[in-house]
C-alpha angles and dihedrals in degrees: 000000000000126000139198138204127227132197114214122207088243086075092253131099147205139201120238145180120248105256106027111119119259103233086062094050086056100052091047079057101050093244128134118223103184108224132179123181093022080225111092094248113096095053099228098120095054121135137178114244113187095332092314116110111225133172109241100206094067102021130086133214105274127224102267134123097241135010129202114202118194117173101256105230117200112219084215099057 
């Protein structure tokens, strides 16, 4: 099976397969997202992977080669 690897904000990085959810690619990792409803709706969880801003609670890693993951900051919180 692919796998993909990721580079976390923290300067490591870890290998992962497509499809699996991003909160638990980032525990495997040893990396907190912070997260709130669980939902998608109330925005904590978001990251920002290769320049697109997703929310890690409800997306997945996509089928790419390499993924770059930046906390995503909002200017209004």
């Amino acid at each position: 099976m692919k796998t993909i690897k990721i580079n976390w904000p923290n300067k490591t990085s870890s290998n992962c397969h497509p499809g699996v959810d991003w909160l638990k690619a980032a525990y495997d990792a040893d990396i907190d997202i912070p997260t709130g409803c669980l939902g998608g709706s109330c925005g904590a969880c978001e990251i920002e992977v290769n320049g697109e801003v997703v929310r890690a609670c409800i997306a997945t890693i996509p089928d790419s080669k390499e993924l770059t993951v930046k906390f995503f900051s909002d200017p209004y919180w």
